[in-house]
Structures are given as C-alpha cells and as structure tokens.
BAFIDO-505382 format. One record per residue (C-alpha): residue in three letters; residue number from 1; x, y, z. Coordinates in steps of 0.25 Angstrom, whole numbers, m for minus. Example, Ala and Ser with C-alpha at 12.3 -4.5 7.8 and 13.67 -1.06 7.14 Angstrom:
BEGIN
+------+------+-------+-------+-------+
| resn | resi |     X |     Y |     Z |
+------+------+-------+-------+-------+
|  ALA |    1 |    49 |   m18 |    31 |
|  SER |    2 |    55 |    m4 |    29 |
+------+------+-------+-------+-------+
***
This chain:
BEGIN
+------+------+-------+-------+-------+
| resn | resi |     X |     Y |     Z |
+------+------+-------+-------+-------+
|  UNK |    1 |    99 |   m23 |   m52 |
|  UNK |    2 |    95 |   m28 |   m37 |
|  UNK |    3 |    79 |   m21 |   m34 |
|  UNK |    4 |    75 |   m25 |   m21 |
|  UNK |    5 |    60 |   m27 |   m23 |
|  UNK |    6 |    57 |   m25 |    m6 |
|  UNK |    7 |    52 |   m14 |    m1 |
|  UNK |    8 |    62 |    m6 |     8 |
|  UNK |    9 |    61 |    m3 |    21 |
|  UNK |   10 |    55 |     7 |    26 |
|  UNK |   11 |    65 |    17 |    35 |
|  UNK |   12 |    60 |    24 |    48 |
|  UNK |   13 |    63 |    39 |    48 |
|  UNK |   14 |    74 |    39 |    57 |
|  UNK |   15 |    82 |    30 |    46 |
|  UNK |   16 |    78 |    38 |    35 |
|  UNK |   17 |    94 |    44 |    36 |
|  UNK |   18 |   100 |    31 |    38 |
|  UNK |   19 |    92 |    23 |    28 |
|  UNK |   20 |    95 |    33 |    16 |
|  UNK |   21 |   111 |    35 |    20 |
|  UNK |   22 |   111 |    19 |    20 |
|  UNK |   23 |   101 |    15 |    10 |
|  UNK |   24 |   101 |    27 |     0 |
|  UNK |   25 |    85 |    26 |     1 |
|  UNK |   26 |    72 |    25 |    13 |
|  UNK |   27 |    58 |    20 |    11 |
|  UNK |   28 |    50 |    27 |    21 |
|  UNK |   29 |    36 |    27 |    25 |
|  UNK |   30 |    26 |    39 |    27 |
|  UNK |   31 |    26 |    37 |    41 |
|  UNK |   32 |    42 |    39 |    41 |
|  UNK |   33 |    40 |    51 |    31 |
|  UNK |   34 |    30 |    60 |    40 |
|  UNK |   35 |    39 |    55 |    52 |
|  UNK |   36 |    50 |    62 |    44 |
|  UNK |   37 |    42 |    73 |    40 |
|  UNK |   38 |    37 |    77 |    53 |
|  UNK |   39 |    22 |    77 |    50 |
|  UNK |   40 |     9 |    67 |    49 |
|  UNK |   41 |     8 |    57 |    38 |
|  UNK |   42 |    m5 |    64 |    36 |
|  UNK |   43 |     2 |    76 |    32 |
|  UNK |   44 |    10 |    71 |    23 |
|  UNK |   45 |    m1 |    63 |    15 |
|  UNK |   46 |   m10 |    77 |    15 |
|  UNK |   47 |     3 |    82 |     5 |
|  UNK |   48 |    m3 |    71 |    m5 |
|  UNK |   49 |   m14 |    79 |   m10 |
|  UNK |   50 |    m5 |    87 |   m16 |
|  UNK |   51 |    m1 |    76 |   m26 |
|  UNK |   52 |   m15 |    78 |   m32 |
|  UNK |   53 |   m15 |    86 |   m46 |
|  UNK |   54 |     0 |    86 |   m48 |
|  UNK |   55 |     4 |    93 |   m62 |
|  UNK |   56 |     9 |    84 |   m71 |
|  UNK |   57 |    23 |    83 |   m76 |
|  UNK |   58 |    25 |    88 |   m87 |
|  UNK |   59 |    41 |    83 |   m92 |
|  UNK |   60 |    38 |    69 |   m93 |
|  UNK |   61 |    46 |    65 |  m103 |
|  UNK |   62 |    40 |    53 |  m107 |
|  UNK |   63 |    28 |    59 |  m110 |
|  UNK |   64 |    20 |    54 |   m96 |
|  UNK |   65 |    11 |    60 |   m89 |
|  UNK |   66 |     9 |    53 |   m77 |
|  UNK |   67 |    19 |    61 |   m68 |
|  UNK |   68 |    13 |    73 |   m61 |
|  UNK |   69 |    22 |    83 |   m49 |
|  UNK |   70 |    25 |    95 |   m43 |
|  UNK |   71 |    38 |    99 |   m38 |
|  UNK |   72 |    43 |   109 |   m28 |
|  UNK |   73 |    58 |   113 |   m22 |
|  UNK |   74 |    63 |   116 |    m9 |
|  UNK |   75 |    75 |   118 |     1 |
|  UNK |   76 |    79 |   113 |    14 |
|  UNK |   77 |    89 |   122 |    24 |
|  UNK |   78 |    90 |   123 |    37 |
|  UNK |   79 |    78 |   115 |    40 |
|  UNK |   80 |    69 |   124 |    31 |
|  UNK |   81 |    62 |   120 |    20 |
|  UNK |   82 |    61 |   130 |     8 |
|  UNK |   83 |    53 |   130 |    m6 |
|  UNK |   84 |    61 |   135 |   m17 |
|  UNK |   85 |    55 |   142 |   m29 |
|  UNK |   86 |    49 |   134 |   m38 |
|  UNK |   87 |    61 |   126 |   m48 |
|  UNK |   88 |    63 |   116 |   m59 |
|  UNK |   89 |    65 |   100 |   m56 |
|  UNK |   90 |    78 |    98 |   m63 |
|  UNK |   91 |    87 |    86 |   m62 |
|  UNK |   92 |    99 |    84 |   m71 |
|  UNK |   93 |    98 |    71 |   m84 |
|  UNK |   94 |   106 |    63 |   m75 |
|  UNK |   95 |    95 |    61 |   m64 |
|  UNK |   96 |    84 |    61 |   m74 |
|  UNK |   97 |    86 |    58 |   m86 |
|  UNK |   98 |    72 |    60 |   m92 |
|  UNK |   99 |    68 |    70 |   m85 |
|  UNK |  100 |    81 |    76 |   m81 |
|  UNK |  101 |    88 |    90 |   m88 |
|  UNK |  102 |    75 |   100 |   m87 |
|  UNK |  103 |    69 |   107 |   m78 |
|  UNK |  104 |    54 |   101 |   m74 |
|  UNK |  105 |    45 |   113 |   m68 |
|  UNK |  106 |    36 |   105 |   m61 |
|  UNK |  107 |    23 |   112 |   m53 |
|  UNK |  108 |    26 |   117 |   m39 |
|  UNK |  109 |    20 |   110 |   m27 |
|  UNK |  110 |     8 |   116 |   m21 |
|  UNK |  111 |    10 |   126 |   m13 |
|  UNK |  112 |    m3 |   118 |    m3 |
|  UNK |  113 |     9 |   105 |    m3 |
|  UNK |  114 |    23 |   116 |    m2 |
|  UNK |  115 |    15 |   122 |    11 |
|  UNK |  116 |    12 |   109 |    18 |
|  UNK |  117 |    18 |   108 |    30 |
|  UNK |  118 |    18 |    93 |    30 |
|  UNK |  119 |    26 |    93 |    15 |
|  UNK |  120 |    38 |   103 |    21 |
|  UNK |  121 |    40 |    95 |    33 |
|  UNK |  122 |    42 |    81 |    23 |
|  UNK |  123 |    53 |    91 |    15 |
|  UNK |  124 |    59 |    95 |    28 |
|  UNK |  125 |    58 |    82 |    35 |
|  UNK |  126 |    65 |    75 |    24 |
|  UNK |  127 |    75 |    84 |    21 |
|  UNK |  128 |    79 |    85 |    37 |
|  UNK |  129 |    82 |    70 |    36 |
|  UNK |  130 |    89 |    70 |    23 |
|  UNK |  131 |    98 |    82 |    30 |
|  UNK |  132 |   102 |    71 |    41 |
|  UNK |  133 |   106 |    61 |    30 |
|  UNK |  134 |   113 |    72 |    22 |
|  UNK |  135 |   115 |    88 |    29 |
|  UNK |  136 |   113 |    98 |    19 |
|  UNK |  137 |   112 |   113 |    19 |
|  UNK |  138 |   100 |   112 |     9 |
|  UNK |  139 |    89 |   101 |     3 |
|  UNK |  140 |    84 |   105 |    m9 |
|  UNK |  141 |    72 |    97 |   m10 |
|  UNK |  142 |    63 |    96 |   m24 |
|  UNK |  143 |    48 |    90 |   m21 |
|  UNK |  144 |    41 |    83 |   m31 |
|  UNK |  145 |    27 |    77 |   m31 |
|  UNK |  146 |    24 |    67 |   m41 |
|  UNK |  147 |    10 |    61 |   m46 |
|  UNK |  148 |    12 |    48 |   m57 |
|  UNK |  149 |     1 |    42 |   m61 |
|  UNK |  150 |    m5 |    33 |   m72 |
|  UNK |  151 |   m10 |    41 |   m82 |
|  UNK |  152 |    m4 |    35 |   m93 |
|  UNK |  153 |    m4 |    22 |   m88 |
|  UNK |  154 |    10 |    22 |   m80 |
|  UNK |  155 |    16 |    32 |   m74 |
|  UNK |  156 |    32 |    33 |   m71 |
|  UNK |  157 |    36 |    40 |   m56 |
|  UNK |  158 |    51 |    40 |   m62 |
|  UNK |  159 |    50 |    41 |   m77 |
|  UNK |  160 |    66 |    43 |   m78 |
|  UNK |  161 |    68 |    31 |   m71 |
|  UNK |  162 |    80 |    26 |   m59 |
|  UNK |  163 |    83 |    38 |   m56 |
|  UNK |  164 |    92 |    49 |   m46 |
|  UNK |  165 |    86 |    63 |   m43 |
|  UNK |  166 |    99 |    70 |   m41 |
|  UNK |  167 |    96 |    73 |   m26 |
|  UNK |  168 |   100 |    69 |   m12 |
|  UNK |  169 |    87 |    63 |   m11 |
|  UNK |  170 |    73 |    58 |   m16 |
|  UNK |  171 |    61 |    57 |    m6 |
|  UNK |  172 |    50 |    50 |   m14 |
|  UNK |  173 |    37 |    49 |    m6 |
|  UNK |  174 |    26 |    40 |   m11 |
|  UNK |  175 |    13 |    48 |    m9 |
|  UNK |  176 |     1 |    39 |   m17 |
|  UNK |  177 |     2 |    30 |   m25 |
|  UNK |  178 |   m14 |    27 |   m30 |
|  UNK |  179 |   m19 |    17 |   m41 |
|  UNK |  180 |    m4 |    11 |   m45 |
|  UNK |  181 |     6 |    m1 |   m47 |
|  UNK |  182 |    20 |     3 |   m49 |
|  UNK |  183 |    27 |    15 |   m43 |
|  UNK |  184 |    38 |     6 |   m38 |
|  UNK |  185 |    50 |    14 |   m33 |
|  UNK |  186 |    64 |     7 |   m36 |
|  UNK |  187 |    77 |    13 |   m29 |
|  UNK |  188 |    91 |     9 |   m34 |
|  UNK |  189 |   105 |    12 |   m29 |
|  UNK |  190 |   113 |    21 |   m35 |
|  UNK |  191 |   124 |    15 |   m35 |
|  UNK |  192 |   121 |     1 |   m37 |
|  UNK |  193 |   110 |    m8 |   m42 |
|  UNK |  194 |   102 |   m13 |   m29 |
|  UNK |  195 |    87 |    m5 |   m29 |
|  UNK |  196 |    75 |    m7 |   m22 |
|  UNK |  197 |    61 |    m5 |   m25 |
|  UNK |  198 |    47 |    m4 |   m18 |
|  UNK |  199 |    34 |     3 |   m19 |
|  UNK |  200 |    31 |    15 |   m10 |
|  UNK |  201 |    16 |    15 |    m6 |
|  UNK |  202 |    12 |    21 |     6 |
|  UNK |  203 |    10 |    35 |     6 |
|  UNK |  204 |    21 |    47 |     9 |
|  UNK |  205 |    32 |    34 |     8 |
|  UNK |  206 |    45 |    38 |     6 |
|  UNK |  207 |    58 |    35 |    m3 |
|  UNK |  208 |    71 |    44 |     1 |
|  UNK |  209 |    83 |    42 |    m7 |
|  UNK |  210 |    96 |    46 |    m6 |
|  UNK |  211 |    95 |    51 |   m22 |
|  UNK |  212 |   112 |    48 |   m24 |
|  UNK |  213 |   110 |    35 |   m20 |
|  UNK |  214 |    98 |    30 |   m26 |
|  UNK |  215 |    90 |    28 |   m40 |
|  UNK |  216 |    76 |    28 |   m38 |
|  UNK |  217 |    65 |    26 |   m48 |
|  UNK |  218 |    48 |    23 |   m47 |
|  UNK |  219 |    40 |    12 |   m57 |
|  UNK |  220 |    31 |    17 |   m66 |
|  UNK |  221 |    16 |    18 |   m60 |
|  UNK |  222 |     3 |    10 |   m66 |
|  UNK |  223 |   m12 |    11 |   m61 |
|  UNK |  224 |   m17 |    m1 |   m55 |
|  UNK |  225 |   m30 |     6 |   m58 |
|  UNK |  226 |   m34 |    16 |   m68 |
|  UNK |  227 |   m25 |    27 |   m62 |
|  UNK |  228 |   m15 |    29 |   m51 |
|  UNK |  229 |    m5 |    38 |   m47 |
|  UNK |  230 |     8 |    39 |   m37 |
|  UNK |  231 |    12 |    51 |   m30 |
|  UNK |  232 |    26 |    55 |   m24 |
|  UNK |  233 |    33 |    65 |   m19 |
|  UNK |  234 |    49 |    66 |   m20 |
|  UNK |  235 |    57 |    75 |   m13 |
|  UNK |  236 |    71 |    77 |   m17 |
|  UNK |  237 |    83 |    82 |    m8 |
|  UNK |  238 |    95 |    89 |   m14 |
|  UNK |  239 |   107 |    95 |    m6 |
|  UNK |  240 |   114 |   103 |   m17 |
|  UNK |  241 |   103 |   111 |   m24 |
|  UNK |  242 |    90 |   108 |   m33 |
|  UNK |  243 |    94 |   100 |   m46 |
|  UNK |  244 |    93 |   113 |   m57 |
|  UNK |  245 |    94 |   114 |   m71 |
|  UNK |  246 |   109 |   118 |   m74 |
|  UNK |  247 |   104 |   130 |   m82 |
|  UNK |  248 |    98 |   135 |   m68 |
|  UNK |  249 |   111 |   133 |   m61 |
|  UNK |  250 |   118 |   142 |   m71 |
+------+------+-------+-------+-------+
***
C-alpha cells in the first residue's frame, strides 16, 4: 500500500468539478467554501456555535462515548432546497460493518442552525456544483454534525474504519479541532492501493469525494492537554433516494 504523506493541494472553486471528475477527491480551503457557498466566512464560522452541547450517540457499539451528533435530511430539485420529516440513518452491513443494519435515530438539528440562511446556502451551493459534475432530478442530502472528544482518553472519528458511505458523495468540513493530536484523515482508491493522507486544520476546510471512488477513514484523537475535542460536519449527496432500511421500502 503506497500513502502519500504530503499534504494535497488545495483546488480553487472554479476546479472543484474538474479536480473530483479527475482526482476522485478536493481539499478546499474555507475561503473556497464561502466562495462556493455565496456568503462571508463569518457566516459560516457563527454556525459553529451550534456544535456546542451535542447529544451523545448512543449506538456506539464499542462501548465509547466520545462521539456526540445530531442529524437532519433534506432534498434538492429545481434549485430548491426542502427539509424532510425527520428519518432514521440507515446504511446497509456492507458500507458499515459495525454499525451498519439498524436504523440510528439521532437528535434533530436545531431548528436556530435549520433556519440560518447562511447553512441552506452551503447545501445549496454544494449541491449546484455537484449538479454540474453529475445532473440529477434530485439530491438527497443527509447532514450530520459530529462532536469527538477525549473523554475516555481516545476518541475514534471513524470507529468502523476505511470505509464507503454508499453515496455519490461525502463533504467532510473540519470546524474545530481544540486541545488534540491525531485526527489524521487518510483517503484511499477504491480501486487500487495508492492513498494519501494530511491533517485538516483550518476552520470550515473541506474534503469532497467522489464516495464510489474513494475510501476514507479519520485517526483516533488524543489530548495534547487534559481535554480536547474535533468538530465536523459531513454532508452526504445521493441521486437515487435516502439509504432505508429494507423493511421500510416494503
């Protein structure tokens, strides 16, 4: 396995399109994610209040409980973007295999974060461009917003592992990241063995992958004090429906 320990290059928003048809993946900066989001920095980084006092997850099946989230679900047609009704996370063994099979009712987003004008215009803003990479009649877009920290001395951003998540594809935002070491992302070729990996530090940062084409996975966390955290928010893009449980589709 060849892991390319050098930071990639960051891609400038009028490459995003190109740089994931070619590369699978782009690295983006903040500046490049309000740029494509059409509103100030500053209004993104006011959404990271909302990433205080985060339920904790309760289906951590390894017993942890340094993972804390919210979840919400929406669409995207004809340029308009739509809450649905509160709904499971569900993804199939075979993208998860720790977690996968059960249907996971996280806590909703706040209604303060759903209602900010500044957090539809990133959904929208994304999904427009992943529309000019791949036309669809409909995203269907899952939001999640993670909290890990170090309570129990480590904390695990990807507890299942290299992983797919059985979308189109995966924004992973790096909000914070406060009183750690570790948290290094590592992204792999599907369909071979050359991977890459780097840290993401500055705030509102950006991973976006092409999911068929790539494995991602995070390091486990330490403190480099008595306590620290990492925040993230993923976004998820899918063209043929929301991943259900198959005894909802019956």
């Amino acid at each position: 396995m060849t892991i390319s320990p050098l930071n990639p290059p960051l891609t400038s928003a009028k490459e995003l399109v190109h740089g994931l048809r070619e590369n699978g993946y782009v690295v983006a900066s903040a500046e490049t994610v309000a740029e494509l989001a059409h509103v100030p920095l500053t209004n993104l980084q006011d959404l990271t209040q909302y990433w205080e006092g985060l339920p904790r997850d309760p289906y951590l099946k390894d017993g942890g409980r340094y993972r804390f989230r919210r979840h919400a679900s929406y669409e995207i047609q004809k340029g308009g973007l739509t809450l649905v009704p509160h709904r499971a996370h569900w993804q199939s063994v075979n993208y998860n295999a720790l977690h996968g099979g059960i249907e996971r009712w996280f806590e909703p987003i706040q209604n303060q974060l759903i209602d900010s004008t500044a957090w539809q215009s990133l959904l929208l803003g994304l999904g427009q461009m992943l529309s000019a990479l791949k036309p669809v009649n409909t995203w269907f877009i899952e939001a999640h917003q993670f909290r890990i920290d170090t309570t129990d001395g480590i904390g695990r951003p990807t507890p299942e592992g290299a992983h797919r998540d059985g979308v189109d594809f995966v924004a992973v935002f790096l909000l914070d990241r406060l009183g750690i070491k570790g948290g290094e992302t590592r992204i792999f070729d599907a369909q071979g063995s050359a991977g890459l990996r780097f840290t993401l530090t500055q705030p509102w940062s950006l991973l976006l992958m092409n999911d068929e084409k790539m494995i991602h996975e995070s390091t486990p966390i330490q403190p480099s004090e008595n306590y620290g955290y990492r925040d993230t928010l993923v976004l998820t893009y899918r063209s043929n429906g929301f991943q259900d449980s198959p005894k909802r589709s019956q």
